[in-house]
N, C-alpha and C positions, 0 to 999 in steps of 0.2 A: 483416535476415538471413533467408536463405531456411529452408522449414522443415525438410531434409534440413540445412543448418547447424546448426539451431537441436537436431536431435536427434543430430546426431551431437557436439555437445557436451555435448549431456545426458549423452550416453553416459559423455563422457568425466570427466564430475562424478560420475557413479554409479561411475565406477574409481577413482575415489578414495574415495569413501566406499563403497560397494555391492560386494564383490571377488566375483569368481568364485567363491572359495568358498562363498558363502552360498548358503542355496538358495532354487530358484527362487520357493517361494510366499512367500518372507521380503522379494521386490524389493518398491519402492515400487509402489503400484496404477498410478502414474502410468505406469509406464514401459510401452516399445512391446511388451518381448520379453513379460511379464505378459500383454499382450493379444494377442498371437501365438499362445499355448499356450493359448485360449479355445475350444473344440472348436466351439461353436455360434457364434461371431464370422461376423457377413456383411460383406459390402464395405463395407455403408454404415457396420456396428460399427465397421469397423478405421478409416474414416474419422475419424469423431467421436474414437477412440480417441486418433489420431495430432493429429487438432485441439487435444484437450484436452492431449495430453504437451507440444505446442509452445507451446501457450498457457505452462502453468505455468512455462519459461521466459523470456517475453515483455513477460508485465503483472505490474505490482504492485498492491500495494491501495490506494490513496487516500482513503477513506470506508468503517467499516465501521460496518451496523446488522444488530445478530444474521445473521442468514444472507446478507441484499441486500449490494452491494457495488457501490463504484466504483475503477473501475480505471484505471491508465496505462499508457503504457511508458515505461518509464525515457529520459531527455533528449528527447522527443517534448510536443506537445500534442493527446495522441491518446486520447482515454479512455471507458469505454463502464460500462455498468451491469449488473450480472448479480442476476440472481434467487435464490430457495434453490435450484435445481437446475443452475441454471451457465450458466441462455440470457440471453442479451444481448440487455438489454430496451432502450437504446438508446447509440448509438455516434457521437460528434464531439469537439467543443474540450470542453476541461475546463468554460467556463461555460455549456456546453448541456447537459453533465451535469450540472453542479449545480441548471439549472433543473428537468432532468426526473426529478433527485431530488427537490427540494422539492414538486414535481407529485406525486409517489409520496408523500411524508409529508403531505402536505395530505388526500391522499384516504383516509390513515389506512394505505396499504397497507405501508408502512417505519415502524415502531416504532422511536423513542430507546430508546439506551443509559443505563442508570440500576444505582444501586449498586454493588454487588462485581463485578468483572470477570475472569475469567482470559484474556488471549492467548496462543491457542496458536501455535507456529511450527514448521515443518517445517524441513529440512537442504537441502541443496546439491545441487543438480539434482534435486530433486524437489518436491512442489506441494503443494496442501491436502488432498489426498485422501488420500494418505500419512498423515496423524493421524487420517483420520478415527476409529479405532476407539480412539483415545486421546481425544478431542473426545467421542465418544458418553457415553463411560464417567463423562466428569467432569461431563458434564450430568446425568447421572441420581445422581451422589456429593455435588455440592459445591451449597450454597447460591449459587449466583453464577453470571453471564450466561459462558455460553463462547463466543469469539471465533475465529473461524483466522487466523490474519492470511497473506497467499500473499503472496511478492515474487520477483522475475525474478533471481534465483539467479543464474543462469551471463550473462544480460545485462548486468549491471551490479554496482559492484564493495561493499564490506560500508558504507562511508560510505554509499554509497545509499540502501543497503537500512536503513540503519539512518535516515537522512532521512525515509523511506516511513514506517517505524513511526511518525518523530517526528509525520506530520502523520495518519496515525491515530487516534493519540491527544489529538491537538490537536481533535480531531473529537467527542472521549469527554465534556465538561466535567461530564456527573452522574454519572460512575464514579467515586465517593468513594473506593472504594482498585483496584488493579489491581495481581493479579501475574502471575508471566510461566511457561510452560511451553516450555522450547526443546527439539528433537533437533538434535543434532551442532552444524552451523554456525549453524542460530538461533539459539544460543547465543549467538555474535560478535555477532550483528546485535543481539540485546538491550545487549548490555558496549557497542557501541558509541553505539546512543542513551542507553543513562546517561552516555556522555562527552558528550553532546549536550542532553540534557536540560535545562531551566528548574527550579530548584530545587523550584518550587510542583508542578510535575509528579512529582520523584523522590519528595516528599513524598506522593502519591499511593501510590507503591510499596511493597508490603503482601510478598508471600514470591516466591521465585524457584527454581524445577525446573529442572536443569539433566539434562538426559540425554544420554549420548555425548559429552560436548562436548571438542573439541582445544582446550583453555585455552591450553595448551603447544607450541600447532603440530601438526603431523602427518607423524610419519616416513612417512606414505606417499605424503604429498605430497612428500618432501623427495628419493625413491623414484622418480618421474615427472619431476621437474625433472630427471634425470640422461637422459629421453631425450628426445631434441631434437623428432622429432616431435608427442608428445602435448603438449608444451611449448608449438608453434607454433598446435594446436586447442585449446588453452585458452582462455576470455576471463573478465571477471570477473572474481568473485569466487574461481571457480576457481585463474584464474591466481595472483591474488594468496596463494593458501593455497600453493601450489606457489614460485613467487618471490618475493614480499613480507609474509613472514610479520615476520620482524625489521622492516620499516616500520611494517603492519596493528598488529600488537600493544601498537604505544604509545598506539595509540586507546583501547584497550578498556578501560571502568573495573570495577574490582570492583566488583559489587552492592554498592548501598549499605544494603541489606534483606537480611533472613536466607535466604539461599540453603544449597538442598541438591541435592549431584551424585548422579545413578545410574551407574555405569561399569561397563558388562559385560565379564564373565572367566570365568575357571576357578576362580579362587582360589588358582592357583600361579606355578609362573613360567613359564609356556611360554604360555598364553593359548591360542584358535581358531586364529591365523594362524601357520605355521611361518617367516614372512617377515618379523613385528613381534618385537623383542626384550620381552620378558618377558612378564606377561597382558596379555591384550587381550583386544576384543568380533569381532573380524577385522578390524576398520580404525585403529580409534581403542587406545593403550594405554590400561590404568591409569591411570597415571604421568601420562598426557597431559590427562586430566579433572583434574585436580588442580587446584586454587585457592586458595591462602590466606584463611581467611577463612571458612571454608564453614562452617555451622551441624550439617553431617550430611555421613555419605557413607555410600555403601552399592553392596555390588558384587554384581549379581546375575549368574548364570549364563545369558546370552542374547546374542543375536547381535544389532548392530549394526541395521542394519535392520529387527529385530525387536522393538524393544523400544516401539513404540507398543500392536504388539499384544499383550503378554506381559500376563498376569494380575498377577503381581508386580509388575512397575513401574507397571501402572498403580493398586493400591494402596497402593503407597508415594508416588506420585504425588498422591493423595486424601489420604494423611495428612499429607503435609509441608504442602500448602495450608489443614489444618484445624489442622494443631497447630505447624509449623513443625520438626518431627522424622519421623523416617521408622519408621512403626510396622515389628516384624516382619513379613516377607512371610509370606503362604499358600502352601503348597507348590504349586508349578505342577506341570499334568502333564509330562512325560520330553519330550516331544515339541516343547515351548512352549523350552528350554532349548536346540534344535539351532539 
């Protein structure tokens, strides 16, 4: 897929999750318009910019050790290694990478994974960078190795992506326990490797943060399926939130570990969006995070988009992973709620 494809269905991942109303500094870092409105951006910035937004539709992860990573693309035997800063340290068949990763652990430069682990996961059309400032926070909060885990989103469909995670984790064997931190549709992609999962693996699984997450679908996808164009530049995982939701859904298992949802609102019935019926965070309802089952729930006052970076969530985010409850927030300032 070319890369003007590849971004113009970003786009259209971001309107489903990401709506106009939000504002602009709330978009994922990933996206192009965020690096459009960069007043000092050169040629070569927007370049790399535009490199890195198509990437994070493109490649998933395959191998992660703390920051290094091997990567794919989904149905290809195409996969390359990226460093902690995101340059690709080398690029062929998957068993060239795996040599020039053992090359890399040999020479001590790639540290195992060991102990407590959390994997963090980003949403639907957008990439790792997007949690960064949620990733920072629980490194400096939580006894335990923080992980990102990035997968090709609008490439490839949520069985994928949740395949990707599986061999991830198949990759982890001294992470004694592991839990999971999702926004929006990393949600799915978790629910679906625990319908995938090896029992000795679920047994690994220690607590589970669910932020934004459409449990329940998404009226706003259901919203776009009524216009035939945006229906036809769908692909993915997209599409399948849009048309295969009643299919996708019978995948997805409840945690089988104590999970707690964040779902941003108002706290009344009108919600951020005048186009969702009742609260909402502007994309996702209430109503919609919802999950039987769930250990905690908690609805803070933040938008969609925003809630990697919102002070609040993220230490309610640090408390459900340390106690499996969602301690009182600190009052955020007025501004962190728009």
């Amino acid at each position: 897929m070319s890369v003007p494809r590849l971004l113009l269905s970003g786009w259209l991942a971001c309107s489903l999750f990401l709506p106009a109303s939000a504002r602009a500094d709330e978009m994922p870092v990933d996206s192009a318009k965020a690096a459009s409105e960069t007043p000092a951006a050169t040629d070569a910035e927007w370049m790399i910019i535009l490199r890195r937004s198509a990437d994070s539709l493109q490649w998933s992860d395959d191998i992660i050790r703390h920051d290094w990573r091997l990567q794919r693309r989904p149905g290809m035997d195409v996969c390359r290694i990226l460093d902690p800063r995101d340059e690709v340290m080398h690029e062929g068949s998957r068993q060239a990478c795996l040599d020039a990763l053992a090359t890399l652990e040999r020479a001590g430069r790639v540290q195992p994974v060991s102990g407590p682990t959390v994997i963090v996961l980003h949403g639907l059309g957008e990439g790792r960078r997007s949690m960064r400032p949620l990733v920072e926070h629980l490194r400096k909060t939580i006894d335990a190795t923080v992980l990102s885990f990035g997968y090709a989103s609008t490439s490839a469909g949520i069985d994928d992506h949740g395949r990707s995670l599986a061999a991830v984790i198949e990759q982890l064997p001294a992470a004694d326990s592991i839990s999971f931190v999702g926004h929006s549709m990393g949600n799915l992609v978790v629910r679906r490797w625990m319908g995938l999962a090896a029992e000795d693996d679920l047994a690994r699984v220690r607590r589970m943060v669910m932020l934004g997450p459409p449990n329940q679908g998404s009226e706003l996808a259901r919203m776009v399926a009524k216009i035939s164009v945006l229906v036809a530049l769908s692909n993915g995982a997209a599409r399948e939130l849009v048309l295969e939701w009643n299919k996708i859904s019978q995948d997805l298992a409840v945690p089988p570990c104590p999970f707690g949802i964040v779902a941003g609102g108002k706290g009344d019935d009108r919600g951020y969006s005048s186009f969702l019926a009742g609260d909402d965070d502007a994309v996702v309802r209430v109503e919609e995070t919802r999950l039987p089952g769930a250990h905690d729930f908690l609805i803070l006052p933040v938008h969609h988009a925003a809630m990697m970076k919102n002070q609040s969530v993220q230490q309610a985010t640090t408390a459900f992973l340390k106690t499996g409850r969602f301690a009182p927030p600190t009052a955020a300032p007025a501004a962190a709620a728009k």
